[in-house]
N, C-alpha and C positions, 0 to 999 in steps of 0.2 A: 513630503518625505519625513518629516519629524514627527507627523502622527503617527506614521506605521513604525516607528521604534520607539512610542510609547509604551512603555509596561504592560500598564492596566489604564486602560479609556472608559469614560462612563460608558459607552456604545459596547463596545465589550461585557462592561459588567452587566447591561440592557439585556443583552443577547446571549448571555449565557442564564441568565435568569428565565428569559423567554423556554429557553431548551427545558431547562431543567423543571418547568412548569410544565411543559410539555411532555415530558420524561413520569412526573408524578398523574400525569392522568392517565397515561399509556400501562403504565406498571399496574392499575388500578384493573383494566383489560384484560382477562382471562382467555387462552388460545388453550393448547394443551394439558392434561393432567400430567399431573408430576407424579411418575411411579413411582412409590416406595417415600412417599409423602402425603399421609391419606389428609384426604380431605383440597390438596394444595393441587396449584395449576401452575404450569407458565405463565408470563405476563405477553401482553402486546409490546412492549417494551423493550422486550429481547428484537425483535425486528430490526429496532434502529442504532440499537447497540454502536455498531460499525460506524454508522452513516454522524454521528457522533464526534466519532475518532478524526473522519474524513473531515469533517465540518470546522470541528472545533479545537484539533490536535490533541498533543496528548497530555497538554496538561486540565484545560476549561473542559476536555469533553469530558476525562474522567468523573472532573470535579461538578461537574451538572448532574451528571448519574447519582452521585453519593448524595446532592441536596434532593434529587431530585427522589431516590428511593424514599429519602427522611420522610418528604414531604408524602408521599405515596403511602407512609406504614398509616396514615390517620384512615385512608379503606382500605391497605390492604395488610392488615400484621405481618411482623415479620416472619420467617420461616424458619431461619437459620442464625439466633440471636442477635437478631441487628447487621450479621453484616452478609444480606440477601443482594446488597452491591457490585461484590465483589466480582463475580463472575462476567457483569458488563461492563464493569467497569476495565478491567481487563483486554479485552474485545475491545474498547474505545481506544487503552494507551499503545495497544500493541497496533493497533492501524492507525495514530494517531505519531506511533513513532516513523514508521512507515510512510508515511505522506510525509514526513521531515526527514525522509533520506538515510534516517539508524535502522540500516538494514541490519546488520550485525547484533545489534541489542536489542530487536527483534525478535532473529531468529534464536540468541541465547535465552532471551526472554519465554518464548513457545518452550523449544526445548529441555530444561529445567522442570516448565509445569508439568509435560507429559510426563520427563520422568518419572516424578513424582508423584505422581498420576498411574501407572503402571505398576511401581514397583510397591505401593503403598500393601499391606496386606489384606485388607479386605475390598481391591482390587479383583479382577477376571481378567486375568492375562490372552488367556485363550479361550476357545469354546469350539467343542469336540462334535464337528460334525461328518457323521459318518467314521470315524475314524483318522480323521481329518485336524488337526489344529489349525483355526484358525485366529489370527490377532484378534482379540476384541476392539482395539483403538486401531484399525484397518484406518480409516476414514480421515483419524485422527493424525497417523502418518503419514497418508497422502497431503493430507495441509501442510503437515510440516515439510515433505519434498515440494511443494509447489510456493512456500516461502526460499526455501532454499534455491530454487531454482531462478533462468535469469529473465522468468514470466511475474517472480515475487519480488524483483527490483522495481521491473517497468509496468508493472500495474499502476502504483502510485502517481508513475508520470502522464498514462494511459488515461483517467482520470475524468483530467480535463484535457484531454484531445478532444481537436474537432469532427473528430471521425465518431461517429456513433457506437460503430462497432467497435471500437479501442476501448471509449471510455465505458460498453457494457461489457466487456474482456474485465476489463482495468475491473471493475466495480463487485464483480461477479466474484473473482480472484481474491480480493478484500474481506466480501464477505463470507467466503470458502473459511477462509483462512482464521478469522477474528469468530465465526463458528464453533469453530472447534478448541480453541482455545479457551474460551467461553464453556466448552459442555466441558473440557478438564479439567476447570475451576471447581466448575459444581459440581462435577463427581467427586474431588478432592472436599467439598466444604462439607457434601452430604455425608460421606463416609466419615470426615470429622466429628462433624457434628452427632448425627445422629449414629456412629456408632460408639465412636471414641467417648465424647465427654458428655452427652444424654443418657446413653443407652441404649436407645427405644430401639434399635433394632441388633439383635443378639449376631455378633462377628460369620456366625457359621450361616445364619441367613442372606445374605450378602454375594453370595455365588447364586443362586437359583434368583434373588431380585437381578445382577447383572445379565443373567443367562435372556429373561424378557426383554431388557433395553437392547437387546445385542439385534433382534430383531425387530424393534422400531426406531430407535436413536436415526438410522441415515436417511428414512423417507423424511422424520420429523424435522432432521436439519436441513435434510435438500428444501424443503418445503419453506422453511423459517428465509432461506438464502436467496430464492428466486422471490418470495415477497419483498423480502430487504431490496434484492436488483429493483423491482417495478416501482415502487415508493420512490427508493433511492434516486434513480437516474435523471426523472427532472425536478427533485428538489436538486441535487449538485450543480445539474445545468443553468439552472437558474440564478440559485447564488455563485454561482462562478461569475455569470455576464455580467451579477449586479457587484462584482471584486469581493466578496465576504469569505471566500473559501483560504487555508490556512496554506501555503505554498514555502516548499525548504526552503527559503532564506527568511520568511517570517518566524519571529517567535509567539507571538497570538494573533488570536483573529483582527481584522482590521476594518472598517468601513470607508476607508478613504485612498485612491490611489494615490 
């Protein structure tokens, strides 16, 4: 009982180093091109983002992404001045809060970014089809009602049930979720960056770049999210049986029952 309300355990600090070793070769992994970033790609790294949060809560899982990208700019430069982090790391705390029961600081947490995220002005609020408005962050709302909702409490618990189909519910849910909050990071970092305080892409370009993501963004996430499920589900299971997974009354990972 005295180990699991240990702070920080060398096993801890072991296993988060493993992660985050693991996180610098993933990020190295090239999947998707990044529009409106020539030259640049997604990482495999985005995958496990989630699985992360799930694993390591919300504070080590962050905290492995951020050494873990460091260690990754030696192959892969950064993109986004250094802080190419953020957007998973994000994705980690917010299902990292989540698996600890702050549902509420959670869902203020999503909330907030979207806004800000929408409202920002070289944003695409809508996109005009057929005479039709439709939300560009369609997708992006739906995560947000499905946090909201009382499938975004009991996912967390879902998890590690022993029902197969709960914990691929449960998992599925998570990674829906810490998805999209993750892609309104980085349209928020991209648009910072690269319009606000670079330049490189002039304000009035920025509608016809969102107008292409509007039609690839959901397969590209759906795709990112059912990978995450398949990976994800028997690594969780696994370190679940073997006790390592971070459970609401824990405050970090632990090795010992």
């Amino acid at each position: 009982m005295e180990s699991r309300k240990r702070l920080i355990s060398t096993r801890t600090i072991a296993f988060a180093s493993t992660f985050a070793a693991l996180y610098a070769i993933l990020r190295i992994l090239p999947t998707f091109p990044m529009l409106g970033v020539s030259g640049s790609s997604f990482a495999a790294a985005d995958i496990v983002a989630p699985l992360y949060g799930i694993i390591l809560g919300p504070i080590i899982g962050p905290l492995s992404i951020i050494i873990g990208t460091a260690i990754g700019f030696f192959g892969k430069p950064p993109v986004f001045l250094g802080l190419d982090f953020l957007p998973a790391v994000m994705n980690a705390l917010l299902i990292g809060l989540l698996m600890r029961g702050k549902w509420v600081a959670s869902v203020g947490i999503y909330a907030i970014i979207l806004a800000v995220f929408i409202s920002n002005p070289l944003s695409l609020p809508f996109v005009d089809l057929g005479g039709t408005q439709i939300p560009f962050h369609w997708m992006h709302i739906v995560a947000l009602a499905l946090l909201i909702s009382p499938l975004g409490r009991k996912s967390a618990k879902w998890i590690t049930d022993s029902s197969l189909i709960k914990s691929i519910l449960g998992l599925v849910t998570l990674a829906f979720i810490g998805s999209f909050i993750q892609h309104s990071t980085g349209g928020l970092l991209w648009e910072t960056i690269f319009g606000n305080i670079l330049g490189i892409i002039p304000p009035n370009a920025f509608a016809e770049i969102w107008q292409a993501i509007f039609w690839i963004y959901p397969g590209e996430r759906i795709f990112l999210i059912l990978i995450t499920s398949i990976v994800g589900i028997a690594t969780i299971k696994g370190l679940n049986s073997a006790g390592l997974l971070l459970t609401k009354k824990d405050k970090y990972i632990t090795t010992n029952r």
